[in-house]
Jmol script that loads the backbone (N, CA, C; Angstrom):
load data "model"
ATOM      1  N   UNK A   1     -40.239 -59.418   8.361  1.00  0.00           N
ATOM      2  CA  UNK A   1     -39.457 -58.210   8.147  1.00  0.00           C
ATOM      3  C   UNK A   1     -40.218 -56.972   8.611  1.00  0.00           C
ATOM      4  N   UNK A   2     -41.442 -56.744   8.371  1.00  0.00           N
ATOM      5  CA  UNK A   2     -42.627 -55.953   8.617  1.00  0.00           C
ATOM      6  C   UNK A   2     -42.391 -55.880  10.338  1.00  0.00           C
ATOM      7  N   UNK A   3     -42.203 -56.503  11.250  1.00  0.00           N
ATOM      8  CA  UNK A   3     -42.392 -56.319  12.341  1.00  0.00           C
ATOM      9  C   UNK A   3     -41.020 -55.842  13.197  1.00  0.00           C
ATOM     10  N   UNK A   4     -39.982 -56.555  12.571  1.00  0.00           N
ATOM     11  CA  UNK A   4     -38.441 -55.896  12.578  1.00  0.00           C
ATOM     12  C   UNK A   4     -38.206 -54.218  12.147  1.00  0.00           C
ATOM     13  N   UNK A   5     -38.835 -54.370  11.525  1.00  0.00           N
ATOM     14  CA  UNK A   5     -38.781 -52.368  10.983  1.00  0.00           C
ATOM     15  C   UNK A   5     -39.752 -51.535  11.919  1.00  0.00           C
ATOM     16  N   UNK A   6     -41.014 -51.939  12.376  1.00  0.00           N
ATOM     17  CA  UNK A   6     -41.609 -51.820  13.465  1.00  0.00           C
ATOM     18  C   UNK A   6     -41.596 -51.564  13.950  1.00  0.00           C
ATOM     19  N   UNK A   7     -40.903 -52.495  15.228  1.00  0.00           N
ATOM     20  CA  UNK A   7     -39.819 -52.169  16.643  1.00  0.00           C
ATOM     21  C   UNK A   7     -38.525 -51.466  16.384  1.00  0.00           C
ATOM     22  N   UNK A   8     -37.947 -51.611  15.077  1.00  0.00           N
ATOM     23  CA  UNK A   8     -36.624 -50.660  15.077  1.00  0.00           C
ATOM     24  C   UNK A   8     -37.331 -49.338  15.219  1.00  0.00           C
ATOM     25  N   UNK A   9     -38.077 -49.241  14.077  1.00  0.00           N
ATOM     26  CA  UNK A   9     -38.895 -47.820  14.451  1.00  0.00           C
ATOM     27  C   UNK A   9     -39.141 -46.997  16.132  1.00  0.00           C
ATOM     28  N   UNK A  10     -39.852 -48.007  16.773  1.00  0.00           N
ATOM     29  CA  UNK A  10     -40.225 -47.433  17.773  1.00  0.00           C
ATOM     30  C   UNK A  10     -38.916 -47.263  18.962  1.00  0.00           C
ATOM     31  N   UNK A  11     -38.251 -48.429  18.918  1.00  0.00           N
ATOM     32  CA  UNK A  11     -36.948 -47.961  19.479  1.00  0.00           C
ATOM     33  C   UNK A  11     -36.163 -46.673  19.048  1.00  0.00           C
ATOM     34  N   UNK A  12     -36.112 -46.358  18.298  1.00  0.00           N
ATOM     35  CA  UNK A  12     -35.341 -45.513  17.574  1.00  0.00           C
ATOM     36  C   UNK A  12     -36.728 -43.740  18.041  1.00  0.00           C
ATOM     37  N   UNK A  13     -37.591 -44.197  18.033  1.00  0.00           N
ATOM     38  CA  UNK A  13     -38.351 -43.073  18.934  1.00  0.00           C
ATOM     39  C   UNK A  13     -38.660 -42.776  20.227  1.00  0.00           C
ATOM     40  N   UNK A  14     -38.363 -44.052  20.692  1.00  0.00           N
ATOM     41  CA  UNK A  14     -37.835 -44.022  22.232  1.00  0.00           C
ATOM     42  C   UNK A  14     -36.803 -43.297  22.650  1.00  0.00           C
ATOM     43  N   UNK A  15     -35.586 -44.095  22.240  1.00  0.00           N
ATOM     44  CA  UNK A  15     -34.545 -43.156  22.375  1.00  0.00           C
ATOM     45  C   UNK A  15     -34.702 -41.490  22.179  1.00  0.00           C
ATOM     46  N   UNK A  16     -35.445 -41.239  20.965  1.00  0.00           N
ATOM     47  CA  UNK A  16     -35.273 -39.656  20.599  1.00  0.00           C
ATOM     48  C   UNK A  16     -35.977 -39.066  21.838  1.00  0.00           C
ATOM     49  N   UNK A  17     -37.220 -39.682  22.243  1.00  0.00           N
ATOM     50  CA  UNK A  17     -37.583 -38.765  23.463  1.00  0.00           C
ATOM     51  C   UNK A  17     -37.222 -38.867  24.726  1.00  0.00           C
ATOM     52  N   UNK A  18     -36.358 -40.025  25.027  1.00  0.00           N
ATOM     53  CA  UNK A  18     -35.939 -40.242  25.997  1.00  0.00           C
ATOM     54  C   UNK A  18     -34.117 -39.162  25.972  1.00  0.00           C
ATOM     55  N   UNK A  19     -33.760 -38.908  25.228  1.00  0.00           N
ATOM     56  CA  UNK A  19     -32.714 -37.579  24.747  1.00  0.00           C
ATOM     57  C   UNK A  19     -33.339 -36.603  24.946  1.00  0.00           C
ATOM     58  N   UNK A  20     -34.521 -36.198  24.287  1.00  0.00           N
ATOM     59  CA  UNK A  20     -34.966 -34.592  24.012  1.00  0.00           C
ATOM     60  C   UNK A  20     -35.875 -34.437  24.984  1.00  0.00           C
ATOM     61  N   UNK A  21     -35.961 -32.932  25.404  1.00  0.00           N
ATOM     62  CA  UNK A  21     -37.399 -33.197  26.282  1.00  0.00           C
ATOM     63  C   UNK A  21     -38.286 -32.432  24.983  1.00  0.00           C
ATOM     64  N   UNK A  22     -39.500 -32.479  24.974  1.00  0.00           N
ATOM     65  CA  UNK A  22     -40.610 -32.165  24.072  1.00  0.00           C
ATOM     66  C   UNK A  22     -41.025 -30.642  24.750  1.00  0.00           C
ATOM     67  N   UNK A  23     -40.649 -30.467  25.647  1.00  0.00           N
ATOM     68  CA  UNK A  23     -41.014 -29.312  26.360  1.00  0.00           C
ATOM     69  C   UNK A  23     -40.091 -27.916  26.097  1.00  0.00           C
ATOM     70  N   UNK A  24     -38.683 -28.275  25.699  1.00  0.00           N
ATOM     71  CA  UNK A  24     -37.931 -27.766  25.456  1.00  0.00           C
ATOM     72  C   UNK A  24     -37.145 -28.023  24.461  1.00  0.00           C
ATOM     73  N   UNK A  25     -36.931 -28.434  23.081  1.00  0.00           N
ATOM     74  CA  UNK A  25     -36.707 -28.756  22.017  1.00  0.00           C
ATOM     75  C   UNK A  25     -38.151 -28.745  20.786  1.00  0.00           C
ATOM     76  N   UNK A  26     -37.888 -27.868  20.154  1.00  0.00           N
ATOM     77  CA  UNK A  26     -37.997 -27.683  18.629  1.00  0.00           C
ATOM     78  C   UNK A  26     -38.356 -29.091  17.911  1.00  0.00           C
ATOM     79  N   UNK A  27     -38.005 -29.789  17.559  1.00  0.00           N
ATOM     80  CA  UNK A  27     -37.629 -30.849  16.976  1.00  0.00           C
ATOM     81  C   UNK A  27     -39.346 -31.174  16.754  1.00  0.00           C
ATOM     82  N   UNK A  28     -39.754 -31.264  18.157  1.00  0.00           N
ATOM     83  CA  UNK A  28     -41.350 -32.064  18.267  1.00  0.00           C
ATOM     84  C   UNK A  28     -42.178 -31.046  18.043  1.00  0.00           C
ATOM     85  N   UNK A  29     -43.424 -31.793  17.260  1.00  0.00           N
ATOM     86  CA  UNK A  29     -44.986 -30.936  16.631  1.00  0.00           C
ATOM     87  C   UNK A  29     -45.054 -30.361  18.210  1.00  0.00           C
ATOM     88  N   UNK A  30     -45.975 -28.966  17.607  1.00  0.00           N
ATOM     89  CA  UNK A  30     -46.641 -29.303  18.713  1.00  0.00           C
ATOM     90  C   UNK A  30     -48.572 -29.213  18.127  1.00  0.00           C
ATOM     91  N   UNK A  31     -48.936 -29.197  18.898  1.00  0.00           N
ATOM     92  CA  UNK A  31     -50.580 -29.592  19.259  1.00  0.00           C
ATOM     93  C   UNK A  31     -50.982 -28.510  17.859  1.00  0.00           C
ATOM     94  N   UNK A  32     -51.599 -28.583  16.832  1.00  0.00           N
ATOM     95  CA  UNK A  32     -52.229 -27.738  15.338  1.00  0.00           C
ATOM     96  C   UNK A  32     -53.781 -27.392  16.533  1.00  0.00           C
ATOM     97  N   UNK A  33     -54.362 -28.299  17.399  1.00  0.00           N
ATOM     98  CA  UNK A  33     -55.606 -28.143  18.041  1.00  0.00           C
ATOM     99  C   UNK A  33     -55.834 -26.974  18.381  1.00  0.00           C
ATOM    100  N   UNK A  34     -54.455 -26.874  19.480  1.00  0.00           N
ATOM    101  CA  UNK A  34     -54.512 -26.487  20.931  1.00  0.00           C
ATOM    102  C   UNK A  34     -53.629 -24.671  20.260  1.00  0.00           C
ATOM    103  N   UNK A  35     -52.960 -24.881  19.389  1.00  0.00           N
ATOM    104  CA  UNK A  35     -52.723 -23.148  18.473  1.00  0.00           C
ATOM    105  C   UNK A  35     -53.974 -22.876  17.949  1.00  0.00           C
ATOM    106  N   UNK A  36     -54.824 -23.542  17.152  1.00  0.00           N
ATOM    107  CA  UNK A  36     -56.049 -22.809  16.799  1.00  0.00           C
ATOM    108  C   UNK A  36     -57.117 -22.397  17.314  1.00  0.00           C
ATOM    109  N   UNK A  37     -57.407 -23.291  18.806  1.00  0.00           N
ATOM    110  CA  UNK A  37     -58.442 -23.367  19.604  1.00  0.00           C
ATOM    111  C   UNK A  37     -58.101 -22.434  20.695  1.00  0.00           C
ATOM    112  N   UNK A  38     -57.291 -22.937  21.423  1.00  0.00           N
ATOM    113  CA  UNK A  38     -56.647 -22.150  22.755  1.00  0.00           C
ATOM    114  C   UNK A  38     -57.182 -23.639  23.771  1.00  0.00           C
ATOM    115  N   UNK A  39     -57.657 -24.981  23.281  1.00  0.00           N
ATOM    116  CA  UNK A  39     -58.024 -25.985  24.132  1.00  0.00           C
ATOM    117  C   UNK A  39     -57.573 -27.012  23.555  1.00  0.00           C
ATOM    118  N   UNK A  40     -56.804 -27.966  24.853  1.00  0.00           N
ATOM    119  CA  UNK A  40     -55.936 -28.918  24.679  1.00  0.00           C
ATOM    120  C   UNK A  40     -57.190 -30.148  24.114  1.00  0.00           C
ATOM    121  N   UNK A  41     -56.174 -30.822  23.537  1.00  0.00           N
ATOM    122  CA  UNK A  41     -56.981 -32.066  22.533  1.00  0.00           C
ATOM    123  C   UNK A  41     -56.877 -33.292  23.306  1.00  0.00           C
ATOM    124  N   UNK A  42     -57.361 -34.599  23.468  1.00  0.00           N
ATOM    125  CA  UNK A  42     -57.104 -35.396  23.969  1.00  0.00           C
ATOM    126  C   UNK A  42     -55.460 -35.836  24.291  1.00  0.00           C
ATOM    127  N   UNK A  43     -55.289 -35.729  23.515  1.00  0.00           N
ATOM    128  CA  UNK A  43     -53.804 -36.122  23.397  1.00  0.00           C
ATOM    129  C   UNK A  43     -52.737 -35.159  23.845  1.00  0.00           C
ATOM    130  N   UNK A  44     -52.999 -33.938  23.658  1.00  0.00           N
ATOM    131  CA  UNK A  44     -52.185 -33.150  24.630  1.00  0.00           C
ATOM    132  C   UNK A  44     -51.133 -33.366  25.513  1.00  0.00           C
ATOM    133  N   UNK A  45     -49.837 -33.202  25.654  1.00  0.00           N
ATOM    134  CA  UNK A  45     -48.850 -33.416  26.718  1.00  0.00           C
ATOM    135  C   UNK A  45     -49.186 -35.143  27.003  1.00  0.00           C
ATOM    136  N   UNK A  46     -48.805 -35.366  25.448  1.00  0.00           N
ATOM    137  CA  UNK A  46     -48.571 -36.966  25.315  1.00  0.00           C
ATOM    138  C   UNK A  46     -47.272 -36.929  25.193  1.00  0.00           C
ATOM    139  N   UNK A  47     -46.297 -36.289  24.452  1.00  0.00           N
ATOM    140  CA  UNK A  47     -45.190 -36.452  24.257  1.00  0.00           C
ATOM    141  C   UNK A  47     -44.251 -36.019  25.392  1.00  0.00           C
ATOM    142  N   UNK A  48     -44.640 -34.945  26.354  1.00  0.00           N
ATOM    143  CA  UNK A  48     -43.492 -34.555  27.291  1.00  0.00           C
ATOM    144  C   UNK A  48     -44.359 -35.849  28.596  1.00  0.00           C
ATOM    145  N   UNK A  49     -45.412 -36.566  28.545  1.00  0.00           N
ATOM    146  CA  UNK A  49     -45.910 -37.360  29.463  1.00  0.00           C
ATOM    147  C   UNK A  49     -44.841 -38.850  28.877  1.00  0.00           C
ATOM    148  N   UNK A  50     -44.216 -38.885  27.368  1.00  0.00           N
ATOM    149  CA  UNK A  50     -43.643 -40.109  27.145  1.00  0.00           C
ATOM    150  C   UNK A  50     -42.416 -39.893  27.766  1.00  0.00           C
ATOM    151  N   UNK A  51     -42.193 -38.684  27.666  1.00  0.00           N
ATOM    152  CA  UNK A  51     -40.577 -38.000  28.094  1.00  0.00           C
ATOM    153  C   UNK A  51     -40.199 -38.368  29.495  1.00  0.00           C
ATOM    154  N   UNK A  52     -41.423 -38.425  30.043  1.00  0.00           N
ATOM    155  CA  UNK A  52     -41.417 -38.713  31.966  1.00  0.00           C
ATOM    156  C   UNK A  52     -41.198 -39.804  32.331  1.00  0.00           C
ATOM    157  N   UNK A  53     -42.171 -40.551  31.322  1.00  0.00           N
ATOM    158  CA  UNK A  53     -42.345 -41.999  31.907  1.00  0.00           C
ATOM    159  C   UNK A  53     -41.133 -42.687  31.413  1.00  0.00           C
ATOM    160  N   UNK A  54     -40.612 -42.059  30.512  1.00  0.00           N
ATOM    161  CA  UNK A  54     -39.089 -43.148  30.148  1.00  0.00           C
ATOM    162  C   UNK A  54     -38.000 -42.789  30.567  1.00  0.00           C
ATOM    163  N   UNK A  55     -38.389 -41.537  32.249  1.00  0.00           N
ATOM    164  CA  UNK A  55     -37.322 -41.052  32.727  1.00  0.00           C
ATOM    165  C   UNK A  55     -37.813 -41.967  34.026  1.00  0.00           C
ATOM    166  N   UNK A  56     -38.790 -42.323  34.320  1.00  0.00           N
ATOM    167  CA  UNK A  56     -39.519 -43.119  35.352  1.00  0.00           C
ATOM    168  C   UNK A  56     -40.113 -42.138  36.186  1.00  0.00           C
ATOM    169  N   UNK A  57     -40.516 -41.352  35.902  1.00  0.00           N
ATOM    170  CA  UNK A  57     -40.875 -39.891  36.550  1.00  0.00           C
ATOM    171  C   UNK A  57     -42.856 -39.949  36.171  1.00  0.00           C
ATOM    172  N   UNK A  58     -43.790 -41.134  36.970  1.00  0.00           N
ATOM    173  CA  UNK A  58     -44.674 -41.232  36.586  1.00  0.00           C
ATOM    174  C   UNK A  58     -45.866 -40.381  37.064  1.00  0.00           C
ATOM    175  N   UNK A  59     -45.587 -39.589  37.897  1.00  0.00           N
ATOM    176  CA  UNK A  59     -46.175 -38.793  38.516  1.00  0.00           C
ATOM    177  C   UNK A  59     -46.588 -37.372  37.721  1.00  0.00           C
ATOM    178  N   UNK A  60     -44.942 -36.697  37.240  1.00  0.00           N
ATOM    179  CA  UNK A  60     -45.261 -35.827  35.953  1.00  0.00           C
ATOM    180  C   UNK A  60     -45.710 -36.287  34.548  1.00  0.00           C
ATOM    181  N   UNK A  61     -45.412 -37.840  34.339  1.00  0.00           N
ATOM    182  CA  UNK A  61     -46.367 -38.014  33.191  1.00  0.00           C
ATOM    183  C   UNK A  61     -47.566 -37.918  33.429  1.00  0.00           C
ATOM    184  N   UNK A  62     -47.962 -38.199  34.535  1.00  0.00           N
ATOM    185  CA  UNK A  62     -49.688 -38.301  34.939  1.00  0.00           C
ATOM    186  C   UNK A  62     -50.348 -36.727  35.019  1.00  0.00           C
ATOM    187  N   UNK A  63     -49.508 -35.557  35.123  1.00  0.00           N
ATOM    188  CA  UNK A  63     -49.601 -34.709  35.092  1.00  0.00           C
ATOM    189  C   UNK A  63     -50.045 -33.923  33.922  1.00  0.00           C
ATOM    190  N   UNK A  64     -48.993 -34.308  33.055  1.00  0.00           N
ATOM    191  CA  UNK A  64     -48.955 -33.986  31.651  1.00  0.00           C
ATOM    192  C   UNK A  64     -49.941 -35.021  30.880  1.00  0.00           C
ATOM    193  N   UNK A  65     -50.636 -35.918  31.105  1.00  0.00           N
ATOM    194  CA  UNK A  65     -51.593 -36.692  30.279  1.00  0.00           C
ATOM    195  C   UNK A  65     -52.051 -37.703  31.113  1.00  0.00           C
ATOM    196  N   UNK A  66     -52.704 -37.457  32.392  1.00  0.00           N
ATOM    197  CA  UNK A  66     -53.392 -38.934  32.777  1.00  0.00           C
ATOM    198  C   UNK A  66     -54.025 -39.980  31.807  1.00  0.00           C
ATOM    199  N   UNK A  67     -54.625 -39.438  31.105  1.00  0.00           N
ATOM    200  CA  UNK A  67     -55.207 -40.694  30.104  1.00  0.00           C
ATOM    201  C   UNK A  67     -53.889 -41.177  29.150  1.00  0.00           C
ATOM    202  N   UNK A  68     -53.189 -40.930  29.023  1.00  0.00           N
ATOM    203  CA  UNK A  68     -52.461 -41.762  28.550  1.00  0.00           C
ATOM    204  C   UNK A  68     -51.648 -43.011  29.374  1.00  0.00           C
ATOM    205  N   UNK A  69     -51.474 -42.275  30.464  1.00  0.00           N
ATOM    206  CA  UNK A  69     -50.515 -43.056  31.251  1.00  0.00           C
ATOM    207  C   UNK A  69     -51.661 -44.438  32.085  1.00  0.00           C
ATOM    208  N   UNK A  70     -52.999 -43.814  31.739  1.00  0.00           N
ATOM    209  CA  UNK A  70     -54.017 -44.739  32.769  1.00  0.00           C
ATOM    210  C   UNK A  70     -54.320 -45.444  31.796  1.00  0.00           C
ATOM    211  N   UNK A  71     -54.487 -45.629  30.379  1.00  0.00           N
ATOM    212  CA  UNK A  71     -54.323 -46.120  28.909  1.00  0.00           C
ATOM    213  C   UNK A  71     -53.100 -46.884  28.846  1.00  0.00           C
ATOM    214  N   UNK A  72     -52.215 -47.093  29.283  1.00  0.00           N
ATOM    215  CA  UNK A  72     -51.209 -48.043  29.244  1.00  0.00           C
ATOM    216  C   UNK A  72     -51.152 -49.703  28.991  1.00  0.00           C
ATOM    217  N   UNK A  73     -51.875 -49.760  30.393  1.00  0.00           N
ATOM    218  CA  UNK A  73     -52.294 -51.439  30.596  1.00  0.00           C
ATOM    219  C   UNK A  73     -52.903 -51.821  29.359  1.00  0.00           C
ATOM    220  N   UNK A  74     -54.325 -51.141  29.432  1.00  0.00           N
ATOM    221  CA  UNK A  74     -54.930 -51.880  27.717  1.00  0.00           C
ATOM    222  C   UNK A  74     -54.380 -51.760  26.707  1.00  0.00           C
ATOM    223  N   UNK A  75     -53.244 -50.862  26.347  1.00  0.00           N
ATOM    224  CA  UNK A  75     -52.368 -50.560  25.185  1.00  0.00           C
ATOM    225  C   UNK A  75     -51.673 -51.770  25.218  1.00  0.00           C
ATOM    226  N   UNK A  76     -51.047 -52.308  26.387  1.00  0.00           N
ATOM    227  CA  UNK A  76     -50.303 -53.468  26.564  1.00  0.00           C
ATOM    228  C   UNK A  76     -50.875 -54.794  26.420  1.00  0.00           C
ATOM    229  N   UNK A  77     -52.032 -54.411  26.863  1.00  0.00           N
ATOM    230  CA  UNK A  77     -53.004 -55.742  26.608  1.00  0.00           C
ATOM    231  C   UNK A  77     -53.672 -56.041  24.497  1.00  0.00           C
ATOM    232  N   UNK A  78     -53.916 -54.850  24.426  1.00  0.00           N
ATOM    233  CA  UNK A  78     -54.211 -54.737  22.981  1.00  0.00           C
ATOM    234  C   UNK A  78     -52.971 -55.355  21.900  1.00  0.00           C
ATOM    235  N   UNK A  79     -51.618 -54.996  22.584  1.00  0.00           N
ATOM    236  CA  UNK A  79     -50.629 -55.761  21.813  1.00  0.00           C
ATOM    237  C   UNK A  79     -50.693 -56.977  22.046  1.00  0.00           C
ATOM    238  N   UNK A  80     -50.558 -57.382  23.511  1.00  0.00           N
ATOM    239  CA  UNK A  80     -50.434 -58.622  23.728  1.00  0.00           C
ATOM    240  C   UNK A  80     -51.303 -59.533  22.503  1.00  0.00           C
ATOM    241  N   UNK A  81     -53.174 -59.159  22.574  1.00  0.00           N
ATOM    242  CA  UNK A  81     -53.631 -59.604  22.061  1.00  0.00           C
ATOM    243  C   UNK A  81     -53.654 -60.222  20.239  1.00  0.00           C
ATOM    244  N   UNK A  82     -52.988 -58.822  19.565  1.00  0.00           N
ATOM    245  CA  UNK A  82     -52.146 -58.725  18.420  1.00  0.00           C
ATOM    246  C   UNK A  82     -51.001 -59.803  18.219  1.00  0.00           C
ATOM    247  N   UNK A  83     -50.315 -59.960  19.024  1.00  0.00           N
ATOM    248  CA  UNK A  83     -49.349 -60.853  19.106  1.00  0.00           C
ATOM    249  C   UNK A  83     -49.474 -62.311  19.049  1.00  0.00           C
ATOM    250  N   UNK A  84     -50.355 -62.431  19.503  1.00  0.00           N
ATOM    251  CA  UNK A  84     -51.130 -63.955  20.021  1.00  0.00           C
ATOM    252  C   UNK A  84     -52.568 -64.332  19.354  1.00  0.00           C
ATOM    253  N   UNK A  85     -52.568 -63.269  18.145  1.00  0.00           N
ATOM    254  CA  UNK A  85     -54.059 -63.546  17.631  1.00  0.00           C
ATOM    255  C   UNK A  85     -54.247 -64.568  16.945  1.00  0.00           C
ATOM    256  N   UNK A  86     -54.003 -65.046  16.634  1.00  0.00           N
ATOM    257  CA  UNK A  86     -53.840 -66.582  16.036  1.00  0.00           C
ATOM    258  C   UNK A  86     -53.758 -67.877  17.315  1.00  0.00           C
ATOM    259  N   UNK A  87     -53.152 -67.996  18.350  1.00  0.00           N
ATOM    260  CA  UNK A  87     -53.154 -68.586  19.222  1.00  0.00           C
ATOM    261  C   UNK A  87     -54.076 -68.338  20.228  1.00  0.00           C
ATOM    262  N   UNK A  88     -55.095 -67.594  20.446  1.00  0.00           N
ATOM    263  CA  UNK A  88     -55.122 -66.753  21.173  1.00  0.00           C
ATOM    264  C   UNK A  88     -56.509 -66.247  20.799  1.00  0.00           C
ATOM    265  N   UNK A  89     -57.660 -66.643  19.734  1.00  0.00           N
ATOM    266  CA  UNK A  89     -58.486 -65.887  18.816  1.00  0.00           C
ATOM    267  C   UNK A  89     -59.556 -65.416  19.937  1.00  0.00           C
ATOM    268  N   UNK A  90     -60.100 -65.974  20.372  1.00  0.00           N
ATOM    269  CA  UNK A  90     -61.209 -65.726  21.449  1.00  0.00           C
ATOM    270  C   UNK A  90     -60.770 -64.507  22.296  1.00  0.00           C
ATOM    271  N   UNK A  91     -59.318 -64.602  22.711  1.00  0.00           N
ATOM    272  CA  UNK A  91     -58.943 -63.184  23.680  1.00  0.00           C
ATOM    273  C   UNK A  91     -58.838 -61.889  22.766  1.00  0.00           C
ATOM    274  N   UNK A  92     -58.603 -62.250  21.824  1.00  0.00           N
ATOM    275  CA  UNK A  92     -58.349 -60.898  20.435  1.00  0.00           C
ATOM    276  C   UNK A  92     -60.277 -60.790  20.176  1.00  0.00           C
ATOM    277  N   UNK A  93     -60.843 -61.218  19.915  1.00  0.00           N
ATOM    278  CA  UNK A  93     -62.593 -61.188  19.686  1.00  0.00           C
ATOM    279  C   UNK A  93     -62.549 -60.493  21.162  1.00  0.00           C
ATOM    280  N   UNK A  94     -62.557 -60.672  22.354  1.00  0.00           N
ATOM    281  CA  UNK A  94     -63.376 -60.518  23.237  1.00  0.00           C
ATOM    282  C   UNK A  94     -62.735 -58.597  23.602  1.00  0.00           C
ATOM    283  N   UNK A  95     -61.398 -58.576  23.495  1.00  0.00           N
ATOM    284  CA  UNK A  95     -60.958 -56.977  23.432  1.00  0.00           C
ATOM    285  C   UNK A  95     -61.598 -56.396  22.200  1.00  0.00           C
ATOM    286  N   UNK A  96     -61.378 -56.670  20.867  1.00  0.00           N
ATOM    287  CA  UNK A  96     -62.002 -56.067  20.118  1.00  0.00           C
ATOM    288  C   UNK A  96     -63.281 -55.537  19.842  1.00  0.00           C
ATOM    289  N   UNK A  97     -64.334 -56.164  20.765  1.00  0.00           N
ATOM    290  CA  UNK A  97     -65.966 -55.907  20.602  1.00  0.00           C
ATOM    291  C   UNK A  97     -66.106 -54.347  20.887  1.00  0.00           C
ATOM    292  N   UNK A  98     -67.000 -54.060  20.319  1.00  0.00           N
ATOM    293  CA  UNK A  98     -67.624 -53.125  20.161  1.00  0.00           C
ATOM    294  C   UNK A  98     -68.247 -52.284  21.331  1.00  0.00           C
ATOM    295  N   UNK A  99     -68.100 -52.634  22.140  1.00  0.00           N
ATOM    296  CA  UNK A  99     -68.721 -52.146  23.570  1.00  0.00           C
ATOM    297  C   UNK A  99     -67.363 -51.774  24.010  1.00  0.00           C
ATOM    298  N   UNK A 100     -66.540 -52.424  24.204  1.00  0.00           N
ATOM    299  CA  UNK A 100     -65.077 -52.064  25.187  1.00  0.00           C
ATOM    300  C   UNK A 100     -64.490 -50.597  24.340  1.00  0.00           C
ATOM    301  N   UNK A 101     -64.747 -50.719  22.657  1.00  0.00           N
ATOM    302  CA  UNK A 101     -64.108 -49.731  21.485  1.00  0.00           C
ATOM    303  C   UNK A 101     -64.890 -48.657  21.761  1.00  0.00           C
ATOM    304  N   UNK A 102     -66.332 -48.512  21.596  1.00  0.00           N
ATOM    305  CA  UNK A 102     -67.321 -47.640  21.963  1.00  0.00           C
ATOM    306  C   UNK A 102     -66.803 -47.058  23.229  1.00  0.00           C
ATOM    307  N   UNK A 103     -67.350 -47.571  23.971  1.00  0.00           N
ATOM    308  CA  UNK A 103     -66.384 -47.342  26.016  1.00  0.00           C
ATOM    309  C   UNK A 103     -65.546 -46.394  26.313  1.00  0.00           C
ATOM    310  N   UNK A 104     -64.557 -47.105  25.782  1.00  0.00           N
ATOM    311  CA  UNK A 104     -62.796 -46.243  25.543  1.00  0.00           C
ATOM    312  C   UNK A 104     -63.390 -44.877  24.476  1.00  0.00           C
ATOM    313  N   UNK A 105     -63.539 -44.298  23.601  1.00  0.00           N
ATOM    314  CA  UNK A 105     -64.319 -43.899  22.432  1.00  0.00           C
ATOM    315  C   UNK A 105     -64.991 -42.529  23.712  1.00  0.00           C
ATOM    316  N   UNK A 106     -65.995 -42.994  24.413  1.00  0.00           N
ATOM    317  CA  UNK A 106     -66.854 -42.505  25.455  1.00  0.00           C
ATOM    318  C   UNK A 106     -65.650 -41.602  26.355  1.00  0.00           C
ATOM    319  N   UNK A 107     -64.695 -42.247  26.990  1.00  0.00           N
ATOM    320  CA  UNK A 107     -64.067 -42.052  27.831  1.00  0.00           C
ATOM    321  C   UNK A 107     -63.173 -40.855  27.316  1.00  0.00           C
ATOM    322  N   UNK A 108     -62.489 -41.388  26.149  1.00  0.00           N
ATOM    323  CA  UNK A 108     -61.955 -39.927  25.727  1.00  0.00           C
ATOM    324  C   UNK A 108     -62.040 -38.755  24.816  1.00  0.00           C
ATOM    325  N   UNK A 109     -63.502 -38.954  24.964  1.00  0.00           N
ATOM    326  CA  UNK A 109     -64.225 -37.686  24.661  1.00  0.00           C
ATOM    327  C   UNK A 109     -64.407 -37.169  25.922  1.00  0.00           C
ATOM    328  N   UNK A 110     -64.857 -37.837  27.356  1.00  0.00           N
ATOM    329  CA  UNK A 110     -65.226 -36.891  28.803  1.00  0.00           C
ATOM    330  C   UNK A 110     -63.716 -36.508  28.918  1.00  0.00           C
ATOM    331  N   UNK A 111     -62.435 -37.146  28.649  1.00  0.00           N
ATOM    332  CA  UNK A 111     -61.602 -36.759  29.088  1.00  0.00           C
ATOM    333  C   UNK A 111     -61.144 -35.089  28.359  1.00  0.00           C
ATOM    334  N   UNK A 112     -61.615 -35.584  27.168  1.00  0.00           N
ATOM    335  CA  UNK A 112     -61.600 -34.286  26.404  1.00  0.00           C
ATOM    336  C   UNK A 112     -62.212 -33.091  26.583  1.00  0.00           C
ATOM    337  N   UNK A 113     -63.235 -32.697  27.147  1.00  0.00           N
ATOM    338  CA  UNK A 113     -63.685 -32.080  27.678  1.00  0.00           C
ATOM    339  C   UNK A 113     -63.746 -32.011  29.277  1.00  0.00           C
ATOM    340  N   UNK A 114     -63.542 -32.730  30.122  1.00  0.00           N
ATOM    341  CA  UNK A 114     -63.312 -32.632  31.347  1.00  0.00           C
ATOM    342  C   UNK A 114     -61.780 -31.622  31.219  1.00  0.00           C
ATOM    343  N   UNK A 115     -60.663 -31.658  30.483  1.00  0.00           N
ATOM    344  CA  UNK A 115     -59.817 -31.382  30.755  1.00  0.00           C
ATOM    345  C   UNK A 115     -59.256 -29.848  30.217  1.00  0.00           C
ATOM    346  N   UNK A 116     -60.598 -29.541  29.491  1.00  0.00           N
ATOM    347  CA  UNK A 116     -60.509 -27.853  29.149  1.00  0.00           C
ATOM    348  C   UNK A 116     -61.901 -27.191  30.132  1.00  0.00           C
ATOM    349  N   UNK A 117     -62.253 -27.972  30.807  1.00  0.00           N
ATOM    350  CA  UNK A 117     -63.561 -27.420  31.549  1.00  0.00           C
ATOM    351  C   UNK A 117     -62.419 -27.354  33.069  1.00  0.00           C
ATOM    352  N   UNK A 118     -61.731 -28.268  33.812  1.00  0.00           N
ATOM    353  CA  UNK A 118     -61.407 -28.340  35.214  1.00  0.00           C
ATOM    354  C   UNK A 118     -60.053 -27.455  35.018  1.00  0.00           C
TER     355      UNK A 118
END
end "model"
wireframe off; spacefill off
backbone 0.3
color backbone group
């Protein structure tokens, strides 16, 4: 049941941003960071970058959040692994280690700062 409410969930947030744009509707947060600081947070123009990509428009998502959109594959792979962890234990151990978490961890912190410095 837990995983049925899940995916209804996320469908049901698909749709909303695939309706609204985040750029122009109210509805969506925006960034608490990026009003107090005046510098975008990692995550930044994640939501008008989801808005793109579920218009197939991957070019302005990449615009609005390369690391998210270049974060995809392993997001996909990280489920996969979730999915199959029981069948599957050695491929769920070998994503999960501590070096790949650290890594990623590394990466978007430079991204974080690469992207209020360029």
């Amino acid at each position: 049941m837990k995983r049925k409410t899940i995916i209804l969930f996320l469908l049901l947030l698909g749709v909303l941003y695939f309706i609204f744009n985040p750029s122009s509707s109210s509805i969506f947060p925006k960034c608490p960071f990026l009003m107090l600081t005046g510098f975008e947070c990692p995550g930044c123009g994640s939501q008008r970058a989801i808005h793109s990509l579920l218009h197939l428009d991957i070019a302005a998502a990449f615009r609005f959040n390369a690391l998210l959109v270049l974060s995809l594959p392993l997001v996909a792979l990280l489920i996969y692994a979730e999915i199959n962890r029981e069948k599957k234990p050695n491929f769920y151990t070998r994503l999960h280690n501590p070096i790949l978490i650290w890594g990623y961890f590394a990466i978007v912190v430079a991204w974080w700062i690469g992207r209020n410095i360029f």
